[in-house]
CHARMM internal coordinates of N, CA and C (Angstrom, degrees):
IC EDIT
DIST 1 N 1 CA 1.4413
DIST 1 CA 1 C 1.5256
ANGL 1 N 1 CA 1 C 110.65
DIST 1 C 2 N 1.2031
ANGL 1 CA 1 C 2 N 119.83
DIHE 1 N 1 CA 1 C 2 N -47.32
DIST 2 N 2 CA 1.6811
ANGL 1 C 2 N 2 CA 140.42
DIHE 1 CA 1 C 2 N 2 CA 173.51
DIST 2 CA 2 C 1.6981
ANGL 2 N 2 CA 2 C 82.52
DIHE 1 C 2 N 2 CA 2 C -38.66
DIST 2 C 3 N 1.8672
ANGL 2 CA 2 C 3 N 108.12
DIHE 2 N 2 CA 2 C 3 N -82.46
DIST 3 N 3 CA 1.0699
ANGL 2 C 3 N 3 CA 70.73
DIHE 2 CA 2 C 3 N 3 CA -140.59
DIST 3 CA 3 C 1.5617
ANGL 3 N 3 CA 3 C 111.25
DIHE 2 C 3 N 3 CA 3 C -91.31
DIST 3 C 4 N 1.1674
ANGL 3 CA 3 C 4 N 146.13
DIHE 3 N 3 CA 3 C 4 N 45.49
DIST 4 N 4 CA 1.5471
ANGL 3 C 4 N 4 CA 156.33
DIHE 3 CA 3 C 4 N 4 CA 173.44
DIST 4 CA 4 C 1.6524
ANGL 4 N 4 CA 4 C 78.58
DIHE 3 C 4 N 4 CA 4 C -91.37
DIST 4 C 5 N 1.1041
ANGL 4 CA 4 C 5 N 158.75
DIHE 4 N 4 CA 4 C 5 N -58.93
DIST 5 N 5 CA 1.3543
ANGL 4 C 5 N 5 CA 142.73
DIHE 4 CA 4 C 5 N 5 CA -152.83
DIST 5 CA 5 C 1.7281
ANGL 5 N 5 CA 5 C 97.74
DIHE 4 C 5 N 5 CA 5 C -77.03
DIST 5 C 6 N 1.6377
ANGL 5 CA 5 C 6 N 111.36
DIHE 5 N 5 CA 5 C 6 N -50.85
DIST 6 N 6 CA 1.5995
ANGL 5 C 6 N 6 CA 108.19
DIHE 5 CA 5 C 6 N 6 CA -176.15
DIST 6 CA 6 C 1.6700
ANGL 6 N 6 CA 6 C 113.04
DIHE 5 C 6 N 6 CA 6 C -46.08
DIST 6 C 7 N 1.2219
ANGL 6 CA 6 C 7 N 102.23
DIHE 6 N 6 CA 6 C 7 N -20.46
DIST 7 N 7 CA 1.6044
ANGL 6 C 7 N 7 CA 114.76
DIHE 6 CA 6 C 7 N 7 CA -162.72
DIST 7 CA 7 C 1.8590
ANGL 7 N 7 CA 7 C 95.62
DIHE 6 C 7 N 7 CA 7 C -85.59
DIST 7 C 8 N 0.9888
ANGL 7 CA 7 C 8 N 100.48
DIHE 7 N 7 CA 7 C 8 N -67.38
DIST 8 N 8 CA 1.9059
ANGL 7 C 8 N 8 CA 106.27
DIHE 7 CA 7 C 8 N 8 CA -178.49
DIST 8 CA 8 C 0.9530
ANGL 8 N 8 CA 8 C 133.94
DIHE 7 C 8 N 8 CA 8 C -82.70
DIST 8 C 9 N 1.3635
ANGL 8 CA 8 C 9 N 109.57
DIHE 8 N 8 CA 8 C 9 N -1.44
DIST 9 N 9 CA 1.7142
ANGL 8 C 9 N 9 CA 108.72
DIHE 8 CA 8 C 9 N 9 CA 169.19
DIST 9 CA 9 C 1.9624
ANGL 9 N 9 CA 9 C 89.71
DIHE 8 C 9 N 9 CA 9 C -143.73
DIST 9 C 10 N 1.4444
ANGL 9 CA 9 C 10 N 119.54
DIHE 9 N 9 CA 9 C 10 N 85.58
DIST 10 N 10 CA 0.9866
ANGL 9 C 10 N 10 CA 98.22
DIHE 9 CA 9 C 10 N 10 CA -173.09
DIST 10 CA 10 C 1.4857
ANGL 10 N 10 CA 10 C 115.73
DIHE 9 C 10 N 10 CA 10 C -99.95
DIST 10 C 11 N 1.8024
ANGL 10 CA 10 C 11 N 96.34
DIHE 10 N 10 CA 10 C 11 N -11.82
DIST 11 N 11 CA 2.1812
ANGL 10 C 11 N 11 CA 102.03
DIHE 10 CA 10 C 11 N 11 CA 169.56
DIST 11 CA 11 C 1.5466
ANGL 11 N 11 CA 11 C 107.39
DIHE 10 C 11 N 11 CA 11 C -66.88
DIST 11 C 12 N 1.5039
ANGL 11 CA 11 C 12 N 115.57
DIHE 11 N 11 CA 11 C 12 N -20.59
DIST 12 N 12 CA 1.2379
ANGL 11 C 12 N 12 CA 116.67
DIHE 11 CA 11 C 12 N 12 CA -174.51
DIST 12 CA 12 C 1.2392
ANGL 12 N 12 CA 12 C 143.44
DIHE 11 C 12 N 12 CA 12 C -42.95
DIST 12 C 13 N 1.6705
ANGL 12 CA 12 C 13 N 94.80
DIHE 12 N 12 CA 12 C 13 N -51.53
DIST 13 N 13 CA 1.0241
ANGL 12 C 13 N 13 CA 151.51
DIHE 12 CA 12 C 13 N 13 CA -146.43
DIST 13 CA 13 C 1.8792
ANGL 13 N 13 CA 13 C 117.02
DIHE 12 C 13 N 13 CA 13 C -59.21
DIST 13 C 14 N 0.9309
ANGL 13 CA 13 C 14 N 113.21
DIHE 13 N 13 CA 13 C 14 N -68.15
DIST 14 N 14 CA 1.4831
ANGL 13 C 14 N 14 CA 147.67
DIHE 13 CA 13 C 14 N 14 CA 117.13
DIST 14 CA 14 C 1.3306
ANGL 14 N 14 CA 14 C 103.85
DIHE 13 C 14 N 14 CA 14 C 23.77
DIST 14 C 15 N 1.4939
ANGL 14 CA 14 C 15 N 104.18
DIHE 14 N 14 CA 14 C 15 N -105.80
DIST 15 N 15 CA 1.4049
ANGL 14 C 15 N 15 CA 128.88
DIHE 14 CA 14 C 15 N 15 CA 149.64
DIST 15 CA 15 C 1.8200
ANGL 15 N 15 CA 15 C 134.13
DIHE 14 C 15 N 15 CA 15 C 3.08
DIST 15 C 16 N 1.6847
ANGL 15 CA 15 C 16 N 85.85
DIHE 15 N 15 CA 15 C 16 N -59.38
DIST 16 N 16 CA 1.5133
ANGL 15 C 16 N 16 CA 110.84
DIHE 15 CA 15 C 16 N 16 CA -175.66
DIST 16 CA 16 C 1.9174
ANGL 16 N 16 CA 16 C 96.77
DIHE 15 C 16 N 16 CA 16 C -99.21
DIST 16 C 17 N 1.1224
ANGL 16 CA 16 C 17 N 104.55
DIHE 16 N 16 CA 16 C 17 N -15.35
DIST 17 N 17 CA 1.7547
ANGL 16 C 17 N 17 CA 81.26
DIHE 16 CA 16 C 17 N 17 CA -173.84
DIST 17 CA 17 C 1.9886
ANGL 17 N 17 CA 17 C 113.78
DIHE 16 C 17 N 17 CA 17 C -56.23
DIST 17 C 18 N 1.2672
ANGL 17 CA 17 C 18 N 98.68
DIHE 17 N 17 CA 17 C 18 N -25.23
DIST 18 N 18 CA 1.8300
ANGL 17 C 18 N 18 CA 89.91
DIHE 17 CA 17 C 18 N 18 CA -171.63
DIST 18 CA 18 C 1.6589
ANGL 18 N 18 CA 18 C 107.78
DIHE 17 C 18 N 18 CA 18 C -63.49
DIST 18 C 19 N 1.7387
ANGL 18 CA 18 C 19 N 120.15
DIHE 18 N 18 CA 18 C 19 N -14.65
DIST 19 N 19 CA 1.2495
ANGL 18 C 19 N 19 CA 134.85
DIHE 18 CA 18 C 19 N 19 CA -179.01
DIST 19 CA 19 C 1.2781
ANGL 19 N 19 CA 19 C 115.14
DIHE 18 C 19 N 19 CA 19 C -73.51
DIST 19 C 20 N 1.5501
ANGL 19 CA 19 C 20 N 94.76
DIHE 19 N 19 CA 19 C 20 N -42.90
DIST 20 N 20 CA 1.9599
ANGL 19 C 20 N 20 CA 106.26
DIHE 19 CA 19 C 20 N 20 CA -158.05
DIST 20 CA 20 C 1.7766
ANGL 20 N 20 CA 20 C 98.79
DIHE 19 C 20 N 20 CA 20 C -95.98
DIST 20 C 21 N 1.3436
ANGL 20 CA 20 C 21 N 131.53
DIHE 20 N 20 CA 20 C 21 N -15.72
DIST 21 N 21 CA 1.3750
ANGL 20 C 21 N 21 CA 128.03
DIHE 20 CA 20 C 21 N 21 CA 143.21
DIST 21 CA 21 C 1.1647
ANGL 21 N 21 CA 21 C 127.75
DIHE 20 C 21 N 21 CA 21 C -72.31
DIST 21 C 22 N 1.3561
ANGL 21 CA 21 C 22 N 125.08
DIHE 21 N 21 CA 21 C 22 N -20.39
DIST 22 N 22 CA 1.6625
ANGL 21 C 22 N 22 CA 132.66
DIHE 21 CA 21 C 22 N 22 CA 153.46
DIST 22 CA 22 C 1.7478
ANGL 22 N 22 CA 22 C 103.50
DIHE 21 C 22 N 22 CA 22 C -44.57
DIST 22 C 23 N 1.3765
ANGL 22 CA 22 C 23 N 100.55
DIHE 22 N 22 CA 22 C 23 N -63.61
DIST 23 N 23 CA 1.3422
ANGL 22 C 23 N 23 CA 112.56
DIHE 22 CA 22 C 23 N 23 CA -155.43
DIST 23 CA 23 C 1.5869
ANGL 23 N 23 CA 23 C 119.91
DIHE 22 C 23 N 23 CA 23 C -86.64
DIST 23 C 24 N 1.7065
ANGL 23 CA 23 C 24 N 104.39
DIHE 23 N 23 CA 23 C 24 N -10.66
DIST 24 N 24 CA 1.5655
ANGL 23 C 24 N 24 CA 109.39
DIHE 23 CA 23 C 24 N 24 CA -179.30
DIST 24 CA 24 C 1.9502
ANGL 24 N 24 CA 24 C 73.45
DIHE 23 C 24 N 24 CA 24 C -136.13
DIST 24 C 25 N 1.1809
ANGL 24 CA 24 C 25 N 120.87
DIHE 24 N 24 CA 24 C 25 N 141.13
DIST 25 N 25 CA 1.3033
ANGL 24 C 25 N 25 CA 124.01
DIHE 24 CA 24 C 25 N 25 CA 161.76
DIST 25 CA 25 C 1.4511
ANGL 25 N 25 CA 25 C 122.56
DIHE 24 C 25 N 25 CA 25 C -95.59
DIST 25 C 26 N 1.3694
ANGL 25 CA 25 C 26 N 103.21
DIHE 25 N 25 CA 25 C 26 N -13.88
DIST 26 N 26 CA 1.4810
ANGL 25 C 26 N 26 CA 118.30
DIHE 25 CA 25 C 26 N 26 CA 174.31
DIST 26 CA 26 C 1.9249
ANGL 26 N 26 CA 26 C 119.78
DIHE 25 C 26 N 26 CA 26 C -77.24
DIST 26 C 27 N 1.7963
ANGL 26 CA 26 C 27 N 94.71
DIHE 26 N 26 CA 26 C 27 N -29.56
DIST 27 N 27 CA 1.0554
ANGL 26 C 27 N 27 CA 106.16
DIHE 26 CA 26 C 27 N 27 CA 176.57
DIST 27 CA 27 C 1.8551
ANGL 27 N 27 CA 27 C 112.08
DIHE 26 C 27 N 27 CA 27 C -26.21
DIST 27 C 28 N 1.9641
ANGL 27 CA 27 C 28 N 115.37
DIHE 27 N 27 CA 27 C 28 N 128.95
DIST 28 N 28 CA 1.2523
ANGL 27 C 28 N 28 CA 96.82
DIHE 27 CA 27 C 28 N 28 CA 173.85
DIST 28 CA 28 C 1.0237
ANGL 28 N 28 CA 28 C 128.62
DIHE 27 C 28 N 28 CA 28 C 97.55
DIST 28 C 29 N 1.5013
ANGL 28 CA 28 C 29 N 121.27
DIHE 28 N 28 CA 28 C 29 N -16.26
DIST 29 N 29 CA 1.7102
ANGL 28 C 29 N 29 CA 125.54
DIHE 28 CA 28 C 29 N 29 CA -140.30
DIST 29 CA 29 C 1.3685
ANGL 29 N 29 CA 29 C 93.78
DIHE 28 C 29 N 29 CA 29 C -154.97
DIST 29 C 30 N 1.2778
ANGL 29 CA 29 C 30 N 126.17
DIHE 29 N 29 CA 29 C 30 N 119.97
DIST 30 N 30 CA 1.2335
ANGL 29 C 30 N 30 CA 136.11
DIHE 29 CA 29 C 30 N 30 CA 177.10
DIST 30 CA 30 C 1.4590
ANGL 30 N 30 CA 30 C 106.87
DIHE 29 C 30 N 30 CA 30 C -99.94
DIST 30 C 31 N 1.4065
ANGL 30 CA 30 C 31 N 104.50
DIHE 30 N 30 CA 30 C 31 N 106.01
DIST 31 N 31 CA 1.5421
ANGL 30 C 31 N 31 CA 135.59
DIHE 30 CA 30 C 31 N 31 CA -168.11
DIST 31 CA 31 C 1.9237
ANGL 31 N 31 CA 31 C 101.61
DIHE 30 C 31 N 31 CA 31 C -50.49
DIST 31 C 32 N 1.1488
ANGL 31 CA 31 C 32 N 115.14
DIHE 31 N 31 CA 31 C 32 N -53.62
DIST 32 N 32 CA 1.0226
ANGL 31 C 32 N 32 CA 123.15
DIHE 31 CA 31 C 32 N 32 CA -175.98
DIST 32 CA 32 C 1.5766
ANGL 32 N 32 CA 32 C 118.77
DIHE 31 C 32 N 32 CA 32 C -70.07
DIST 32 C 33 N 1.1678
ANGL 32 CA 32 C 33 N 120.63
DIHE 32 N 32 CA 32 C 33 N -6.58
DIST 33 N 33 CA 1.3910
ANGL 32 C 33 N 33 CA 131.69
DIHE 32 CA 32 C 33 N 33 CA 133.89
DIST 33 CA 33 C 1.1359
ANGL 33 N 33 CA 33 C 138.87
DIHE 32 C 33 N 33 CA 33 C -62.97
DIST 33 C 34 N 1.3400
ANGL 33 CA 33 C 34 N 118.48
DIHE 33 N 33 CA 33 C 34 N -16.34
DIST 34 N 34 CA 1.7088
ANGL 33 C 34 N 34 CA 133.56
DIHE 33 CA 33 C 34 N 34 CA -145.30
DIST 34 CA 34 C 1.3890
ANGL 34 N 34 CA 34 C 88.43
DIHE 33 C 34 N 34 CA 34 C -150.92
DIST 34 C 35 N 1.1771
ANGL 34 CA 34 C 35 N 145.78
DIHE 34 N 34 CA 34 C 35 N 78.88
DIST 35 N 35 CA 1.2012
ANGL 34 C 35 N 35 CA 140.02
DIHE 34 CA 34 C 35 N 35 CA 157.48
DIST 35 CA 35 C 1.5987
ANGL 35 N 35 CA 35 C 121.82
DIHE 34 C 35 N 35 CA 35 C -59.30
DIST 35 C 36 N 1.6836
ANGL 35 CA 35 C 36 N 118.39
DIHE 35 N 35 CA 35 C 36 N -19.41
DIST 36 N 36 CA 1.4091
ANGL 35 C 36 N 36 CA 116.63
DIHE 35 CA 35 C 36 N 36 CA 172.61
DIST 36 CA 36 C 1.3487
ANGL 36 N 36 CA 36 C 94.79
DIHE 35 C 36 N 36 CA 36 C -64.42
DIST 36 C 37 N 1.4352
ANGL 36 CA 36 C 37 N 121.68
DIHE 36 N 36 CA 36 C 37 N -91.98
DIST 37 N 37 CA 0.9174
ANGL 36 C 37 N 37 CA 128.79
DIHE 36 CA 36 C 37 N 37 CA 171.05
DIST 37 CA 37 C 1.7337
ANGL 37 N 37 CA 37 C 122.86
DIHE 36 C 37 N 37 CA 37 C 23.43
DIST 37 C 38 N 1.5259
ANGL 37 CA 37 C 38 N 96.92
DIHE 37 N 37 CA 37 C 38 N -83.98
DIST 38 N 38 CA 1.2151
ANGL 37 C 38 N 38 CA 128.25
DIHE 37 CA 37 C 38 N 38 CA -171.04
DIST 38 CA 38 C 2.0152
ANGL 38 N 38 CA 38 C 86.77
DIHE 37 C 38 N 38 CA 38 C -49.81
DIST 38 C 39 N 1.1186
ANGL 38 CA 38 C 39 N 110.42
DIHE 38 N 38 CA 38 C 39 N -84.73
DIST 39 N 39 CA 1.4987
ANGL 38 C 39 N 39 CA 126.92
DIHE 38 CA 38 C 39 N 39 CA -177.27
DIST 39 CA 39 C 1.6670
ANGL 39 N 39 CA 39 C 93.95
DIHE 38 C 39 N 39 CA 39 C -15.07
DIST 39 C 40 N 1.7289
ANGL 39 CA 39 C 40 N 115.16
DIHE 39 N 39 CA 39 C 40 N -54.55
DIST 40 N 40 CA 1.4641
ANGL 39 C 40 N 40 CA 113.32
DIHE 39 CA 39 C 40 N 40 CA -159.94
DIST 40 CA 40 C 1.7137
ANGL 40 N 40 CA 40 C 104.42
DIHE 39 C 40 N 40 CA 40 C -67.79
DIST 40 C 41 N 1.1681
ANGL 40 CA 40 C 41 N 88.65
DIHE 40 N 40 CA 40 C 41 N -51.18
DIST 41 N 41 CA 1.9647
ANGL 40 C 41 N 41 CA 90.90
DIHE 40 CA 40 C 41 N 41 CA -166.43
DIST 41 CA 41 C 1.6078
ANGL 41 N 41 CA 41 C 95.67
DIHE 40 C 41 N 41 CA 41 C -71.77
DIST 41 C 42 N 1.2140
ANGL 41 CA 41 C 42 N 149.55
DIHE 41 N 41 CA 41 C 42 N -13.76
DIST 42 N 42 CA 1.2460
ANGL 41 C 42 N 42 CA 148.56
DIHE 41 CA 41 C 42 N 42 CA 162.52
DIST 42 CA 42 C 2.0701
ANGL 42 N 42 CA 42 C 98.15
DIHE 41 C 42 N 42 CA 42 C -46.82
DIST 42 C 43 N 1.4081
ANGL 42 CA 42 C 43 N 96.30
DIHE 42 N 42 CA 42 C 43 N -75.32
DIST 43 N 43 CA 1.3336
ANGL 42 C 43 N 43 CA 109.13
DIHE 42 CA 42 C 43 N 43 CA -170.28
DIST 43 CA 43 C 1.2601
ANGL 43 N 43 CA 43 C 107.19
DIHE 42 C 43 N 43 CA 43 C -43.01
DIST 43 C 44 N 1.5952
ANGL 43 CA 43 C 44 N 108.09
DIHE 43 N 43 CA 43 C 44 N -57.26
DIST 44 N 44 CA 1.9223
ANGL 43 C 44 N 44 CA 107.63
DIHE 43 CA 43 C 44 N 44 CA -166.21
DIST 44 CA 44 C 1.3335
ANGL 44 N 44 CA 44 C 101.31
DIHE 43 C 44 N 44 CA 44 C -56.02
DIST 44 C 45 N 1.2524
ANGL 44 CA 44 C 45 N 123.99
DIHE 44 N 44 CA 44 C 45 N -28.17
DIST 45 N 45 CA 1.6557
ANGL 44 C 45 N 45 CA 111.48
DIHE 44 CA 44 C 45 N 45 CA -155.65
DIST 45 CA 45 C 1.5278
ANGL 45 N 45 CA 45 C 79.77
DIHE 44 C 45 N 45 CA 45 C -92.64
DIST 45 C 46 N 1.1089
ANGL 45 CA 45 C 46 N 162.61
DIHE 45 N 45 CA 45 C 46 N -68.45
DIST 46 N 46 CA 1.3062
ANGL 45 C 46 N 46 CA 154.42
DIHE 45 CA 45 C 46 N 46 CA -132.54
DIST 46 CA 46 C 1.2999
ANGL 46 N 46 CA 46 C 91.65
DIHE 45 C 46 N 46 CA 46 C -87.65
DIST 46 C 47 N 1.0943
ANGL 46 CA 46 C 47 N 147.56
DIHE 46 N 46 CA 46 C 47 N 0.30
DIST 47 N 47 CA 1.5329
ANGL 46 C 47 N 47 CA 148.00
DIHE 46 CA 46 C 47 N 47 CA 154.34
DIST 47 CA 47 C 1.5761
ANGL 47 N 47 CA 47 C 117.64
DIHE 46 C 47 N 47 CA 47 C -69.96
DIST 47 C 48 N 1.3761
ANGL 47 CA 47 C 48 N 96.89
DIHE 47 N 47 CA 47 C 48 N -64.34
DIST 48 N 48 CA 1.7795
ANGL 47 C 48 N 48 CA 99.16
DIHE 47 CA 47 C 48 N 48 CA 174.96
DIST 48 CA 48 C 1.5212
ANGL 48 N 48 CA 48 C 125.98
DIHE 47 C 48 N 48 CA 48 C -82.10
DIST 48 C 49 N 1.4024
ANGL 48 CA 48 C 49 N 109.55
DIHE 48 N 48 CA 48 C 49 N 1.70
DIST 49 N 49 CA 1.7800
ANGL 48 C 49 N 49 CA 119.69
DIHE 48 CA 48 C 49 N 49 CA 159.80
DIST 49 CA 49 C 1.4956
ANGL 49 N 49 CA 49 C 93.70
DIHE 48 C 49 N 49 CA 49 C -98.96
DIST 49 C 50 N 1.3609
ANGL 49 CA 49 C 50 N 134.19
DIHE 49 N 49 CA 49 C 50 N 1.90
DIST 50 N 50 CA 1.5765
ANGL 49 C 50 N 50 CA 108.38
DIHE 49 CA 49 C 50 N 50 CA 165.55
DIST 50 CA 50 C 1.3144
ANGL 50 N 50 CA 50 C 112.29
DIHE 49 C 50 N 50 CA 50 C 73.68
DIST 50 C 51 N 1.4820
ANGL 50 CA 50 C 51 N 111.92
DIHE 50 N 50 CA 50 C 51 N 14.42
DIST 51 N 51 CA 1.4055
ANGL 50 C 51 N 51 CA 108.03
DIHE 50 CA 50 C 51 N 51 CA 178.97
DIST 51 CA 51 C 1.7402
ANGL 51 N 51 CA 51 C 122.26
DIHE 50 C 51 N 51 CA 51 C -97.62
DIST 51 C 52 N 1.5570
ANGL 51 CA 51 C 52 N 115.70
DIHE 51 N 51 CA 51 C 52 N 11.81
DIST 52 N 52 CA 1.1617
ANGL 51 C 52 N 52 CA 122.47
DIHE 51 CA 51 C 52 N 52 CA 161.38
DIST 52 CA 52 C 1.7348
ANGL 52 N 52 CA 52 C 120.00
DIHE 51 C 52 N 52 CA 52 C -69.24
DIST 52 C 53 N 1.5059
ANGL 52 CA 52 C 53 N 90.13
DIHE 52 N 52 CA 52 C 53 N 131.73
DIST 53 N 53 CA 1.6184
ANGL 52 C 53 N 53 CA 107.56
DIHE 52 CA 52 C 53 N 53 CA 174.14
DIST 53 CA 53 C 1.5595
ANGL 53 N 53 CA 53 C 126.19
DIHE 52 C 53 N 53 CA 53 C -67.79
DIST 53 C 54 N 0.9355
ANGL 53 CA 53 C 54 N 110.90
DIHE 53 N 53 CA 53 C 54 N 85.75
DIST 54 N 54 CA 1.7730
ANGL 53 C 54 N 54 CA 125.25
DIHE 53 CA 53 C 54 N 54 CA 173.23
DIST 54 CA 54 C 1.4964
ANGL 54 N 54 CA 54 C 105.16
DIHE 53 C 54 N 54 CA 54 C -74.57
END
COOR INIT
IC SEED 1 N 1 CA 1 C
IC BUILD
């Protein structure tokens, strides 16, 4: 999706990044560098799909 937008709106882009790191926190950030990171947005997302083990 990232990059179909980098592709069609690419003056945009720029512009919208303070949005699209709001909205993806990973945006930018090569996870596999950043293992906190990675660990965090792992958790949040397995939080709001409800996929934590109770």
């Amino acid at each position: 999706m990232i990059e179909v937008i980098n592709k069609c709106f690419p003056q945009q882009v720029k512009e919208w990044e303070p949005k699209l790191k709001e909205m993806i926190p990973s945006y930018g950030i090569k996870l596999v560098e950043n293992p906190e990171l990675l660990e965090e947005v792992h958790a949040s997302t397995a939080q709001i799909l409800g996929l934590n083990k109770n």
